[in-house]
C-alpha positions in Angstrom: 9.9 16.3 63.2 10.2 15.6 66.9 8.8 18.0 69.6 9.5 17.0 73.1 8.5 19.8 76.1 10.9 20.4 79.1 10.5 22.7 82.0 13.3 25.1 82.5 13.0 27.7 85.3 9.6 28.8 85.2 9.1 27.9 81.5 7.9 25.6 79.4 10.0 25.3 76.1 9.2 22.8 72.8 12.8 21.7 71.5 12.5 20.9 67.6 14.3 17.8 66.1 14.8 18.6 62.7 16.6 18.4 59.5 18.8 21.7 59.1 18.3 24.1 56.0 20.0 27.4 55.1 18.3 29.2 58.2 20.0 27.2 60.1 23.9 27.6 59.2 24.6 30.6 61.4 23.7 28.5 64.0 25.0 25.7 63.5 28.7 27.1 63.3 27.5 28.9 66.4 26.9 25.8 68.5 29.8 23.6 67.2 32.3 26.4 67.4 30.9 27.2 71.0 31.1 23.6 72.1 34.0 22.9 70.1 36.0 25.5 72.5 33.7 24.7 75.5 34.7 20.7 75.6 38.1 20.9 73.8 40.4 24.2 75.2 42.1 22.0 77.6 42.4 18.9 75.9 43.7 20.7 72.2 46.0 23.3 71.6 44.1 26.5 70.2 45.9 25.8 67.1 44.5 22.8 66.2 40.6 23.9 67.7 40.9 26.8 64.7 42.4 24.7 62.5 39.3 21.9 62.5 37.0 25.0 62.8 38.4 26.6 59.8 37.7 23.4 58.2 34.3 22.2 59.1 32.5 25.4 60.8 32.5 27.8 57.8 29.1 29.0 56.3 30.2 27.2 52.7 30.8 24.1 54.1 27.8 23.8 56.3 25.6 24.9 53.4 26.9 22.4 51.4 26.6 19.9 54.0 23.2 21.2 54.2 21.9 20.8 49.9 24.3 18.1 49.4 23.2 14.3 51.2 24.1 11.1 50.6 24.8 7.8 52.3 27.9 8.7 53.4 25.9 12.1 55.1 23.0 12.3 55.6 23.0 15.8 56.2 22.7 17.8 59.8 19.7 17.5 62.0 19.5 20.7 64.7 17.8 20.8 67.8 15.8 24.3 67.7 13.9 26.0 70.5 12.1 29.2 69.7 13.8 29.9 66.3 17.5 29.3 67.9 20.0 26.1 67.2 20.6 25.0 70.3 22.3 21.3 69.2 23.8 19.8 66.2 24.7 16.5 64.5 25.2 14.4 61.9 25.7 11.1 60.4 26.3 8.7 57.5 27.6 5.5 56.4 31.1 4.3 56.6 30.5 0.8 54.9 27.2 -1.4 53.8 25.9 -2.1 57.6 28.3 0.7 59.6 26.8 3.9 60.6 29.5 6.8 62.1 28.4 10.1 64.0 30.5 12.3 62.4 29.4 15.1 64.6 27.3 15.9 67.7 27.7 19.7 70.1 25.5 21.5 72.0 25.0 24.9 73.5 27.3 24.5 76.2 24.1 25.9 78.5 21.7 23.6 77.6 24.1 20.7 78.5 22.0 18.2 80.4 18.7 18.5 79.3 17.8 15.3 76.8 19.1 17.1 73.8 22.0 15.0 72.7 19.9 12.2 73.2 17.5 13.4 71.1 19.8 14.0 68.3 21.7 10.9 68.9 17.9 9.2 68.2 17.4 11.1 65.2 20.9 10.5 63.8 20.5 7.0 65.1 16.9 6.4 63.0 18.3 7.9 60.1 21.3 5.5 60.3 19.2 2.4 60.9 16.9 3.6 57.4 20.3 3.4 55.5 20.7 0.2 56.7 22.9 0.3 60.2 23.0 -2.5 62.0 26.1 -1.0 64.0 27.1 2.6 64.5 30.6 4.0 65.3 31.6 7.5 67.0 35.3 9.1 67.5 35.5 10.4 70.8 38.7 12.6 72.0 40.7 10.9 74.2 40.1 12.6 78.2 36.9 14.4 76.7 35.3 14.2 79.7 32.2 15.4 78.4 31.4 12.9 75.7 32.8 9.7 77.2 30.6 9.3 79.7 27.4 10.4 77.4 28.3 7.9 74.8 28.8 5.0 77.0 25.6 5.3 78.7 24.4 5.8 75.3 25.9 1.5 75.0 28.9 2.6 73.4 32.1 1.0 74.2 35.8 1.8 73.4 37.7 -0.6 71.0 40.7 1.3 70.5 42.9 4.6 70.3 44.0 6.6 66.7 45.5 9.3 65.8 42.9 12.8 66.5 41.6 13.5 62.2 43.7 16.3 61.2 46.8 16.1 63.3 50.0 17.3 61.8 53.8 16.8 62.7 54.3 17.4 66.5 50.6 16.5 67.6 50.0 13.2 69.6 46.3 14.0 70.2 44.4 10.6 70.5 41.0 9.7 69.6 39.0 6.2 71.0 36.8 4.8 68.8 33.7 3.6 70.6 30.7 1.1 69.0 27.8 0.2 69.8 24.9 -2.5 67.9 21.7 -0.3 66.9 
């Protein structure tokens, strides 16, 4: 576990970095699904948001996501501050020395306060146990959010794909940015 204080507006809160378990699904959906429509409504149609919500953000699939780790994912790790998700992410290994973050949304109020780098860490460490020598992240094309953290993070684009989960009559792009860790 991590604990790292911030003052807020007349407050002092203690953000915990930790692995997820099963009181932490609700919100975990909450925050990704929140974020998801936060960073992505003008960049995706609201077809395809729902579609890759329906597929990722459901309570079965983060539970399993949750029991079930492995190399290839090592499971969520949640940012928490006083009992409530307030960041999530997640990572594994795409080949023997490749990390990928598969996944990283916060609260789209707590923007700007240290927590995606503290996830990105944690992710990061876990990565680097496994093996990582380099680490990989998708990062939708114009997202005007994430660009900018991940290459101040030392990430750098290499090229454009296809978006995961596009079907017939969506162009939506994706860059894939790397970094050494």
């Amino acid at each position: 576990m991590i604990f790292r204080q911030y003052k807020g507006i007349g407050a002092i809160s203690v953000i915990t970095i930790q692995k997820a378990n099963e009181e932490h699904i609700d919100g975990i959906a909450k925050v990704c699904i929140d974020a998801y429509w936060a960073t992505y409504s003008e960049l995706l149609s609201s077809e395809y948001i729902n579609r890759m919500i329906r597929e990722f953000y459901t309570y079965d699939r983060i539970l399993k996501e949750i029991t079930i780790t492995n190399r290839q994912w090592n499971g969520w790790i949640v940012a928490v501050d006083d009992g409530m998700v307030v960041g999530a992410g997640g990572g594994g290994m795409i080949s023997e020395n490749h990390g990928e973050l598969f996944v990283l949304y916060l609260d789209p109020n707590r923007r700007k306060e240290g927590l995606g780098s503290m996830l990105l860490d944690a992710v990061t460490k876990e990565l680097k146990e496994y093996g990582a020598k380099e680490q990989w992240v998708s990062v939708t094309k114009h997202n005007d959010k994430g660009i900018p953290f991940y290459e101040a993070k030392g990430f750098f684009c290499v090229h454009e794909q296809l978006e995961y989960g596009v079907v017939e009559g969506e162009d939506y792009m994706a860059l894939r940015y790397h970094r050494m860790i």
